[in-house]
C-alpha positions in Angstrom: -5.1 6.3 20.5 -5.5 9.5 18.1 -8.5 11.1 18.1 -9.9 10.3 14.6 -11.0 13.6 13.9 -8.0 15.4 13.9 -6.6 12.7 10.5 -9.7 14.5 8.9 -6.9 16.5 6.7 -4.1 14.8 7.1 -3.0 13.8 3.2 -1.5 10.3 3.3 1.3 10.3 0.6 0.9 9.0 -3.2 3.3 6.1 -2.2 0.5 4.9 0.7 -2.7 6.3 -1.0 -5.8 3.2 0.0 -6.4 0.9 -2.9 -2.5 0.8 -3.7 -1.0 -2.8 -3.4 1.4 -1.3 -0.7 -1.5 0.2 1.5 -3.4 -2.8 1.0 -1.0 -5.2 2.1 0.1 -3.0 5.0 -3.7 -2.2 6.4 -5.0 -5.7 5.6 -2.4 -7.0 8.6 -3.5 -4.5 11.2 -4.7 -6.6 13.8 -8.0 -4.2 13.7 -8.8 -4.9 10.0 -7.9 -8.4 10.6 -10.4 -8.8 13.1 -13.6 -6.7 10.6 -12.4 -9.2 7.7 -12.8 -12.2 9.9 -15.7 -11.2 12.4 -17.7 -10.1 9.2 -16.9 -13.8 7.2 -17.1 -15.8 10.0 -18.7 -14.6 13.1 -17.8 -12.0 16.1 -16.7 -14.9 18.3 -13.6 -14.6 15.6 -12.2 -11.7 17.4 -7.9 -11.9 18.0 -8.3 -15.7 16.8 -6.8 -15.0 13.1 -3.7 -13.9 11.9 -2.1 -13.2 8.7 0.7 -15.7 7.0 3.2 -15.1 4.1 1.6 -15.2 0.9 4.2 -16.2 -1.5 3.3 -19.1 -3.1 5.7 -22.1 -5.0 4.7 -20.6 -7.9 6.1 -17.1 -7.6 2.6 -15.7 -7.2 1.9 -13.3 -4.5 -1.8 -12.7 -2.8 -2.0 -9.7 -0.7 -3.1 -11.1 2.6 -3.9 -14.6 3.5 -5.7 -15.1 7.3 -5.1 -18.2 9.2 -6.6 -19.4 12.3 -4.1 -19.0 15.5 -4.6 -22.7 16.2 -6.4 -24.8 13.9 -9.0 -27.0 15.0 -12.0 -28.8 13.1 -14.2 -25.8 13.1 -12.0 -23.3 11.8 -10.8 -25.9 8.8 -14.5 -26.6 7.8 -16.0 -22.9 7.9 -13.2 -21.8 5.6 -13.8 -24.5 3.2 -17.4 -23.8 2.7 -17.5 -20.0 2.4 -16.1 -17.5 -0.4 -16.9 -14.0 -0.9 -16.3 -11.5 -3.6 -15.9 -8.0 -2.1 -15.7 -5.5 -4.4 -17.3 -2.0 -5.9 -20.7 -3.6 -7.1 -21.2 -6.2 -4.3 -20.8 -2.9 -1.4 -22.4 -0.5 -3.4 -25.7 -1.2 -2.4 -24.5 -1.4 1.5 -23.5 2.2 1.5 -26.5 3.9 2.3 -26.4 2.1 5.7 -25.6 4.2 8.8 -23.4 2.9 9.9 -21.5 1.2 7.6 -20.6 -2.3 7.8 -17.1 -2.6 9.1 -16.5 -5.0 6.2 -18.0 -2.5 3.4 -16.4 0.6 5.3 -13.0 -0.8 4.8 -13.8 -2.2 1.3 -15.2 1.4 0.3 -12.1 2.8 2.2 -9.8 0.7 -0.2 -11.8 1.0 -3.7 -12.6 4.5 -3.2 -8.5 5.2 -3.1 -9.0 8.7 -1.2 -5.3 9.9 0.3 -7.5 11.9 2.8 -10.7 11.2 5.0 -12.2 15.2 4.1 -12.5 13.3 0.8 -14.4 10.3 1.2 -17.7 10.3 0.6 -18.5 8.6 4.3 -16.0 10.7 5.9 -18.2 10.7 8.9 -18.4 6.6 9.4 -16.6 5.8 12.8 -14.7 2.8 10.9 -14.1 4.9 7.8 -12.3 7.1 10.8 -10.7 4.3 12.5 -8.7 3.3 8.9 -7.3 6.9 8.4 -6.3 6.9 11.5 -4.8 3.1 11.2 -2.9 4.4 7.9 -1.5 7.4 9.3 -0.3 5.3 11.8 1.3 3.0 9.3 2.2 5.6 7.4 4.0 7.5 10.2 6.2 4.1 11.0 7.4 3.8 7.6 8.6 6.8 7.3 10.2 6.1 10.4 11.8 3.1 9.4 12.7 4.7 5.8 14.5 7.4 7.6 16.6 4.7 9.5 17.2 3.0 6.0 18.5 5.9 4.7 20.4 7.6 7.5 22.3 4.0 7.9 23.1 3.7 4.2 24.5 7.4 4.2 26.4 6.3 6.9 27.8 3.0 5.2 28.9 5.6 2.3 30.3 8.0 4.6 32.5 5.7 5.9 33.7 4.1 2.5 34.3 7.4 1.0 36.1 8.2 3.8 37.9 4.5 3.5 38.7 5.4 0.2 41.0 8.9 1.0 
């Protein structure tokens, strides 16, 4: 893995900046953040146990992540039906004077706060605010990747029916 220091300028683009429903959506199903959401809800003994399931619902309404227990048993079924919690700028902002951060407020404040590069968070030095640039450059990196395979196979696909064509 990267050394997390060296994201400390790298400038994610506009497209992927945290906060966005795209980042969001793509962070939030790293197996990493999976595992502060769950271990900070439910308990460390959560750790590779959860994963994430599409969220498109009957209705046509979309959620951006939705975590499900590998194999459902009892426990699992009764710990989610008790709990709920509201994460958001008010309910962390009183957590952020903590060294360190919480994992679960870290990523929270790494997702409100909506910075495209670590040299401008305000915790730039928390080890998990460093772990999630280096997560979305990571993400960032393979989507541009698979963009550029997108796009070199549809100029292909046109080079070949303009050529059709003459």
């Amino acid at each position: 893995m990267e050394d997390p220091s060296d994201n400390s300028l790298y400038i994610l683009p506009p497209k992927y900046t945290p906060g966005t429903d795209l980042m969001s959506k793509l962070i939030l199903n790293n197996d990493i953040v999976i595992n502060i959401v769950v271990s900070a809800i439910i308990g460390d003994n959560t750790s590779n146990k959860y994963s994430t399931k599409p969220t498109e619902w009957p209705n046509f309404k979309r959620s951006n992540v939705l975590y499900c227990p590998l194999s459902l048993d009892n426990t699992s079924q009764e710990l989610s039906a008790k709990d709920c919690f509201l994460v958001n700028k008010q309910t962390v902002s009183d957590h952020l004077e903590n060294k360190p951060l919480e994992p679960l407020v870290a990523l929270a404040h790494f997702l409100i706060e909506g910075k495209s590069a670590l040299v401008n968070m305000e915790k730039e030095d928390d080890e998990t605010i460093k772990k999630l640039y280096t997560i979305a450059k990571q993400i960032v990196s393979q989507e541009i990747v698979n963009e550029k395979t997108s796009t070199t196979a549809f100029e292909e696909l046109y080079y070949h029916a303009i050529n059709g064509l003459n």
